[in-house]
N, C-alpha and C positions, 0 to 999 in steps of 0.2 A: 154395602156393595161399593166398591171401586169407581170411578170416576172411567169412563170408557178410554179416555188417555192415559191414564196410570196405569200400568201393570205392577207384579210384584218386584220386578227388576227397577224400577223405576221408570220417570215421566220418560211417553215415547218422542220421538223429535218428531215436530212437524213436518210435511212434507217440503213447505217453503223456506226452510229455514237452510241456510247455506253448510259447508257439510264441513268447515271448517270451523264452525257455531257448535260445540261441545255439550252435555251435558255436565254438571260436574263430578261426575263418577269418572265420568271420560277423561276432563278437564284437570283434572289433580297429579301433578308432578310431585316428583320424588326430590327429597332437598338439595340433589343435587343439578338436576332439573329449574328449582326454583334460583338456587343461585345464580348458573347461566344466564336466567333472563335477568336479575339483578342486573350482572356485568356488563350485558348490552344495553338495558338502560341508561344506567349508569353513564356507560363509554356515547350513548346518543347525549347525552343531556353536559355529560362532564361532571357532574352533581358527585361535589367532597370527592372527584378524583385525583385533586391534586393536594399532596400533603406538605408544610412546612418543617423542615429542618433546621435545626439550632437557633427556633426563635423567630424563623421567620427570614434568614440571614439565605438560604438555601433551600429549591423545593424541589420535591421527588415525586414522580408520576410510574407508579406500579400497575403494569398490564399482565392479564393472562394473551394465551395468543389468539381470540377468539375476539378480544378486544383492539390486540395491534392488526387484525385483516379489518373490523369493522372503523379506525382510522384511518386505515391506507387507502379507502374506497372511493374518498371524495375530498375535493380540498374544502368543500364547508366542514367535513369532519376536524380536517387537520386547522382549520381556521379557528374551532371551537378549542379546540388542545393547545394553540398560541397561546387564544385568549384566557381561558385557564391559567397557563403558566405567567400571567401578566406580561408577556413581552407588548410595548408597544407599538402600533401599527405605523403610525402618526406624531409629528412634534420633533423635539428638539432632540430628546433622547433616543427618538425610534432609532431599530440597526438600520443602517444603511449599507451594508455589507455582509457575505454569509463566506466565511474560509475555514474548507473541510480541509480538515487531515487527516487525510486515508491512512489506514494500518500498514507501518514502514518499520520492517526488522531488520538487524543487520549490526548493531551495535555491541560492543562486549556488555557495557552497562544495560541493555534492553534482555542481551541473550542470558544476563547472569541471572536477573528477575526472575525470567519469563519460566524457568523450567530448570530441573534436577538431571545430574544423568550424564549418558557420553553423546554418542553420536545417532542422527536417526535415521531411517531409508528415506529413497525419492528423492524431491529436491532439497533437501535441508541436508543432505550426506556432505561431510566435510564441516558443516557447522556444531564446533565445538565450545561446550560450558565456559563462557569469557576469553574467549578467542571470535575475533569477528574474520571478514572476507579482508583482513590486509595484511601484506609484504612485511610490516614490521609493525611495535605498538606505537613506535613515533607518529606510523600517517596515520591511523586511526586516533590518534590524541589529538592531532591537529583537524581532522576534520570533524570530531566534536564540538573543539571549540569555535571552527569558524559556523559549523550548524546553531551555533547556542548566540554567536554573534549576529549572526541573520536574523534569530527569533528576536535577542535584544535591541537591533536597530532597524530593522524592516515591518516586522510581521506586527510586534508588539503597538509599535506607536503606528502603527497603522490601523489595527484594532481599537486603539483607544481615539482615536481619530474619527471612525465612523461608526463609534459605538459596535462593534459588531458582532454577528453572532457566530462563534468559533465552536465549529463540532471537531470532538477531539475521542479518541477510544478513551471507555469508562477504564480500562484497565490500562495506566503507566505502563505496564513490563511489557504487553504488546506494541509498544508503539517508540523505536528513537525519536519521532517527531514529537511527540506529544513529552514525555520525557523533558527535552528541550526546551518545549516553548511553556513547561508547568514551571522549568526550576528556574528561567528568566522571572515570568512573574511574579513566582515569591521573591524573588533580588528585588524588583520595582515594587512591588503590593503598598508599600509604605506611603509613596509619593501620591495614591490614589486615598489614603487615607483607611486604609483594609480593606477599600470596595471599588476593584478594576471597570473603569466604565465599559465592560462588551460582557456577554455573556457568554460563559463556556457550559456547551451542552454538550453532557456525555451519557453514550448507549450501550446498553449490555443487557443479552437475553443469556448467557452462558455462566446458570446456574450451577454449573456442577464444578465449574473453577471458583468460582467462591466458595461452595461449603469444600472444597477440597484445600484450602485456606486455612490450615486449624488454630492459629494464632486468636486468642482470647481476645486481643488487644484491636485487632484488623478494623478497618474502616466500615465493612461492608458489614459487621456484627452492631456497631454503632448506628447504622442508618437501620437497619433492619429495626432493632429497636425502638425506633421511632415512627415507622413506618408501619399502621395497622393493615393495609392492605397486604404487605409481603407477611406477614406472621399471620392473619389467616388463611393464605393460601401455601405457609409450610410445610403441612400434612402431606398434602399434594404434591411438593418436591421432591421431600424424604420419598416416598411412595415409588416416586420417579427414579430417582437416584439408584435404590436399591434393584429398581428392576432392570435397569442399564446395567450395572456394575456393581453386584453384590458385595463387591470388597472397595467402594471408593471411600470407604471412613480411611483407606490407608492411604490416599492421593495427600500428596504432599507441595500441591497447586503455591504459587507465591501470588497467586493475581489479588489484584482488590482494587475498590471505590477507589476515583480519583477524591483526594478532600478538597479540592479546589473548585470542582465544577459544581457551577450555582444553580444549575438544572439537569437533573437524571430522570431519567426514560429507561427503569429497568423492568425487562419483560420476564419470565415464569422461563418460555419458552420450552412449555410443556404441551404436547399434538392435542388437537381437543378432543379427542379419544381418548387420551391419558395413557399412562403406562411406558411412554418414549419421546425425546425430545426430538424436538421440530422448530427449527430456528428458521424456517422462511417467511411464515408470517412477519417476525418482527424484523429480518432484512426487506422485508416488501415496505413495512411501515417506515423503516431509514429511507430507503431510498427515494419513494412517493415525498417524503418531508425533505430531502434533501432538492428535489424537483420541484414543489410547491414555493419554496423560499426563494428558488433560483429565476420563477416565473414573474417574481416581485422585487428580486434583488439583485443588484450586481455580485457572482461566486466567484471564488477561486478556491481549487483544489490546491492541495501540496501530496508530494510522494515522494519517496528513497528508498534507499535500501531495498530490500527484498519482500515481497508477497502478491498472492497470486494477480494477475492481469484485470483481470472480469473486472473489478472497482472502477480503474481508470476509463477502463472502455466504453461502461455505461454510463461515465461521467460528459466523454468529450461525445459522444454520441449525441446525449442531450444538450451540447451546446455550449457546456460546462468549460472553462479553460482548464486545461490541469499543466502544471507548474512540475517539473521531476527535477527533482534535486540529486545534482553528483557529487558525491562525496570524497572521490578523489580525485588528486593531482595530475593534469593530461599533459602532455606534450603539446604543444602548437602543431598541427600536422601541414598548417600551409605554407609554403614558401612562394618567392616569387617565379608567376609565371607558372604555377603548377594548375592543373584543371581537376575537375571533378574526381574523374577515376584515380589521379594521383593522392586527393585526398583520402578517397578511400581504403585504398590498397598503403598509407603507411599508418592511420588508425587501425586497421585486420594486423601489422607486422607489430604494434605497439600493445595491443589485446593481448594478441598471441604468447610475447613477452610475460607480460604480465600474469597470464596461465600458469606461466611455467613459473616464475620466481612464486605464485602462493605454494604451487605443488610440491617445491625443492625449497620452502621455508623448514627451519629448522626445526627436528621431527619432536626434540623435545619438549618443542613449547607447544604443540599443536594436539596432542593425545598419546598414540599408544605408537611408539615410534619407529620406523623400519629401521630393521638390522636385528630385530629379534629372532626372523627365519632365514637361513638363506636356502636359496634352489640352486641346481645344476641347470647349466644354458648351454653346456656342450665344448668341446675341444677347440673352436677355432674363437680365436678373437671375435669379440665384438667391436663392429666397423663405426660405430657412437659410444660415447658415453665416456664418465670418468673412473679409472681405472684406480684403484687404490694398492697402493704398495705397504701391504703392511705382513711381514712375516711371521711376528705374534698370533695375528686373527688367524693368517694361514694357515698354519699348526693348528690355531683352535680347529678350525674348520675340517680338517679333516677326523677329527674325533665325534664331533657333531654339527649338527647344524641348526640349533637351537640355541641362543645364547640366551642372557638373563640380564635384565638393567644395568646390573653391576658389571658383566661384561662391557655392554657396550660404552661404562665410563672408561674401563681398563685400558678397552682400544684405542679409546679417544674416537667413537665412531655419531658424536653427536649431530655433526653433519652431514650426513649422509644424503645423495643427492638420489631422485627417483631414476638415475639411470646409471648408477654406480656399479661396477663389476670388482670381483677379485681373482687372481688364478691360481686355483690350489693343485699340485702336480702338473696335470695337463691337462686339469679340467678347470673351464670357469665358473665362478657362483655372483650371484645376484644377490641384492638383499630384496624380499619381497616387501612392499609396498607398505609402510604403514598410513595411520591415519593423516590425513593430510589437508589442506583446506581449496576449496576450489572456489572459483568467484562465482558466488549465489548472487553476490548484489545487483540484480540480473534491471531494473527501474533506474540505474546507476547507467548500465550500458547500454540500454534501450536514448536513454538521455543522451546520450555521450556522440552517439552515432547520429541520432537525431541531426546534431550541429553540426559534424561530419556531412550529410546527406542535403540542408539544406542551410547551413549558416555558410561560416570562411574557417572551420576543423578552429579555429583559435577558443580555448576555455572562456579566457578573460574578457570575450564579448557576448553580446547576445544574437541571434537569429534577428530578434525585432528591429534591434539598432542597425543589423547589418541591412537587410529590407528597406529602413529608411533613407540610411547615408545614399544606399543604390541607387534608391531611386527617385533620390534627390530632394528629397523629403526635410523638415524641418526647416528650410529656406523658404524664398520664394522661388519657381519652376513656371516658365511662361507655360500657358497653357498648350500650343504645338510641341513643345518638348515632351510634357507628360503622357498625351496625346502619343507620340513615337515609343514612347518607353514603354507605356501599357500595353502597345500592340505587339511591340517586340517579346513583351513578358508573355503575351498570351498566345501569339503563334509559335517560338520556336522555346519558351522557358528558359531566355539569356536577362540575364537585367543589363542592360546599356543606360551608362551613365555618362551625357556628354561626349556619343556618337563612340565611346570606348566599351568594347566588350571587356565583361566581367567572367566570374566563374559560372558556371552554366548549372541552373536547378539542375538535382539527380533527376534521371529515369525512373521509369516504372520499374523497369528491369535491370537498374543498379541496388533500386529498394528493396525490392524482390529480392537480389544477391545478399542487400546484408539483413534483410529481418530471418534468412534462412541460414546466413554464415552467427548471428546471435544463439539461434536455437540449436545448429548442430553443435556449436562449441561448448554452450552450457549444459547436453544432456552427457555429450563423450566425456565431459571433467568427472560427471555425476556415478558414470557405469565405471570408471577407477576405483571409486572407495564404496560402491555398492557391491558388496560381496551376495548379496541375498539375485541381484540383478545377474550377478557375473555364473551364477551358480547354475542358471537355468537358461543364458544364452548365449550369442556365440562373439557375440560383438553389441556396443553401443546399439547400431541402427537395426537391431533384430527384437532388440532388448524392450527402445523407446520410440519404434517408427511412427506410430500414430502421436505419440506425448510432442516430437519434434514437429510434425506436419500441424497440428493444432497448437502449438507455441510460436512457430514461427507464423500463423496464420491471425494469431492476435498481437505481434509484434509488429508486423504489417500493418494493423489497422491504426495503430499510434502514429507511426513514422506517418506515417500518409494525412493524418488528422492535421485541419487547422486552427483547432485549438489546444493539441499538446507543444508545449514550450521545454526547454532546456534551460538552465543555470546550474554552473559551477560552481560549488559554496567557495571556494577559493580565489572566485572573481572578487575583484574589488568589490568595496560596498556601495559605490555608487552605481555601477555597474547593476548590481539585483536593486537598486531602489529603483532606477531607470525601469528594469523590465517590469518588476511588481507594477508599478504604475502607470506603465504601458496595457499590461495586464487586466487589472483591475479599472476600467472605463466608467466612471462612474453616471457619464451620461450617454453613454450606449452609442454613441454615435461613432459611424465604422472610421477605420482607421487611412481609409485611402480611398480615394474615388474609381471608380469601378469605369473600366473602359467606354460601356455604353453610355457612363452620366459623361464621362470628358467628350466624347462626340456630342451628344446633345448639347451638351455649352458651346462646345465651337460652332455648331450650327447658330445655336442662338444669337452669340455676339456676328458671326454673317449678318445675318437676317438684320441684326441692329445695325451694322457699319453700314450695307446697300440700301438701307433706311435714312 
């Protein structure tokens, strides 16, 4: 007989026994069941989560995303993932510094990497395969080199300075910035003896651009190799990949491993449902880490060129400086005796310009070039535009209106400008619009206006320096002086310097004018070469009215922030060594005394003098 607790199902559970307390029929998972709990082990403990590469020389940290949520949860977790990765806390080598490089596109050499092909919808319309956002290749040659100069005498020994730790995208083609400041330090690598004192940590959960990668030779094939955790969680990619995109064996991706960075954090960035990717675990885990280092370390962001907003916002949000780098050459918009709205309104006429010379750059070099179609615009002259005398084309045109490449060398119609006419009989024709480039380098102009709104519109300065000279700063300022200047700053938003008014902070509602006059200009460039846009509505603001109100609403939250900064890469270099190090505070201590502390000293020394 049976045991009165035994049946033939097996032992029954006792009543006290809690209901979470198994039996083991119950209790037996499925091997993929048992692996899960591995991984979170594992990711608790850290135990052989982190792998060396080439000897020890580089190490690599492989999460599923099950793993980067149970990182991101707490800073003991991410304290435990430091210390794994050996960085030190403490001593002589600790970082004493954390400078992110946000993802910043915009370069011909970033855009040639990054992707195959012509032109694509949205906001990347007008950015073409090694063609970036400039007037000519001269200014984009120069403000390469002076972004490559900045990494070589700013960024670089500044890093080597305080050990620091530089997150940078795993993937070069995404990033001009990183780009830059990878091919400085192979130029330097030497003088460090092949081992840069800071550590460059780079992240990537974006699986399906490395195996779209097919180069034998790629970096990302090499590390894998090495790496026991990403090879047995391959299965699981493949598995992934094909049910995404049954045809990505034909993706012809250029991304890969940076080979420089001495510590990677690559995720799976497979849903833990499986069957589809899900890359917000492992941006929660960036971002929590990028929050965690900055609670302990003095940060500074960098950004340019072109990509989406959200990064910087949630940077200066959190307290984060973020530094936007402008790539090209501005005019000085201030002159003497001019005021605020003066600055304003001739930065909007110098934009504007500028709009116009990408769109009327010449159509050859930019893609698929206008003068291939022309249209009828009707019998009466057009009261704009330039008007081409050419009796050849004419004659063409009246037989068709289709020309062919060879045509339009025939004509000589290389230049053809986006608002050019011809008159054939007594009708006029237009050439319809080829591909053309429109200013996307949208972090560029956000920056630009930035100094506009709250510096002196001058490039070749900074916002912080201008803030100091003003307000008297860098000398010694009796205390009743400074006293008058702070209150002057905080009732009416003048800085007075030595009883002489200066240019007067913008308004709310001058800021409001340009993070709105930023968005409507950069979506109306956009619905010109958006044909997919133009097809379905009637105008720009029909097309993108909510994309403009939510662009210009995160536009605004920058301009307004007191931790987004502007520099010019074409400022002098002392000039960005000055702001960097304005910047970068490495003893936290604020930069100006704050109204209420100057009243309470003057009270104070009272109290002492009637003493």
């Amino acid at each position: 007989p049976t045991h009165p607790s035994v049946s033939k199902h097996g032992p029954k559970r006792a009543d006290n026994v809690p209901s979470s307390v198994q039996t083991f029929d119950e209790a037996e998972l499925s091997p993929e069941q048992q692996q899960n709990q591995l991984q979170i082990i594992k990711a608790k403990t850290m135990h052989e989560m982190v792998e060396e590469l080439e000897g020890g020389a580089r190490k690599i940290l492989f999460l599923t995303n099950m793993q980067a949520e149970l990182l991101a949860g707490s800073g003991a977790a991410l304290e435990r993932m430091l210390d794994a990765l050996e960085i030190p806390r403490a001593g002589s080598g600790a970082p004493k510094l954390v400078i992110n490089m946000l993802k910043s596109e915009g370069l011909s050499n970033q855009l040639n990497d990054h992707w195959r092909g012509d032109t694509e919808t949205g906001p990347r319309v007008g950015r073409w395969r090694k063609k970036a956002s400039f007037v000519n290749d001269d200014d984009e040659r120069q403000a390469e080199q002076r972004l490559d100069s900045f990494m070589a005498d700013v960024i670089i020994p500044l890093a080597a300075r305080t050990n620091a730790i530089v997150m940078v995208n795993a993937f070069t083609c995404n990033c001009s910035l990183t780009q830059s400041f990878q091919r400085m330090v192979e130029l330097q690598k030497m003088k460090w003896g092949g081992n840069p004192p800071f550590w460059v940590f780079a992240m990537t959960c974006e699986m399906h651009r490395l195996y779209g990668n097919q180069d034998p030779d790629s970096e990302w094939r090499r590390i894998k190799s090495q790496c026991r955790a990403w090879r047995l969680r391959e299965p699981k990619i493949y598995d992934t990949l094909h049910a995404d995109d049954p045809d990505w064996a034909d993706s012809r991706f250029l991304h890969d491993c940076d080979p420089n960075a001495s510590l990677m954090i690559i995720g799976d960035g497979i849903h833990t449902k499986g069957g589809k990717w899900d890359y917000r675990p492992f941006i929660l885990l960036r971002t929590q880490l990028q929050r965690f280092l900055a609670s302990s370390l003095p940060s500074v962001a960098l950004q340019t060129g072109w990509f989406e907003l959200d990064q910087g916002i949630s940077l200066v949000q959190a307290k984060t400086p973020l530094l936007n780098i402008d790539l090209r050459q501005r005019k000085c918009v201030n002159s003497p005796g001019a005021d605020r709205a003066h600055l304003i309104q001739a930065a909007k006429d110098d934009f504007d310009q500028l709009r116009a010379d990408l769109l009327q750059r010449p159509a050859h070099e930019t893609g698929r070039p206008a003068g291939l179609t022309w249209v009828q615009i009707g019998t009466e002259r057009p009261e704009m535009g330039n008007e081409i005398v050419n009796q050849t084309l004419a004659s063409a045109l009246q037989e068709k209106a289709e020309l062919s490449n060879d045509d339009l060398i025939k004509f000589q119609l290389s230049k053809l400008s986006c608002d050019s006419y011809i008159k054939v009989g007594h009708t006029y024709f237009k050439p319809e619009r080829g591909e053309a480039l429109v200013d996307n380098l949208i972090n560029c102009n956000i920056a630009w206006f930035h100094d506009v709104l709250k510096g002196d519109g001058d490039p070749n300065t900074t916002q912080l320096d201008n803030s100091r000279k003003q307000r008297g700063l860098g000398g010694h300022v009796p205390l009743y002086r400074a006293v008058i200047q702070a209150q002057a700053a905080a009732e009416t938003g003048t800085v007075d310097v030595n009883d002489n008014q200066t240019l007067q902070v913008a308004t709310r509602s001058q800021v409001d004018d340009v993070a709105h006059f930023i968005a409507d200009r950069f979506w109306q460039d956009i619905f010109l070469l958006d044909k997919r846009a133009r097809e379905t509505s009637d105008s720009y603001l029909e097309a993108y009215a909510d994309k403009i109100t939510t662009f210009s609403n995160q536009i605004r939250t920058l301009l307004t922030s007191k931790q987004y900064c502007y520099l010019n890469v074409h400022s002098p270099v002392e000039v960005a060594e000055t702001l960097v190090r304005q910047i970068v505070k490495l003893d936290r201590l604020p930069a100006t005394n704050s109204l209420e502390g100057l009243q309470l000293l003057q009270e104070a020394w009272c109290e002492y003098d009637i003493a």
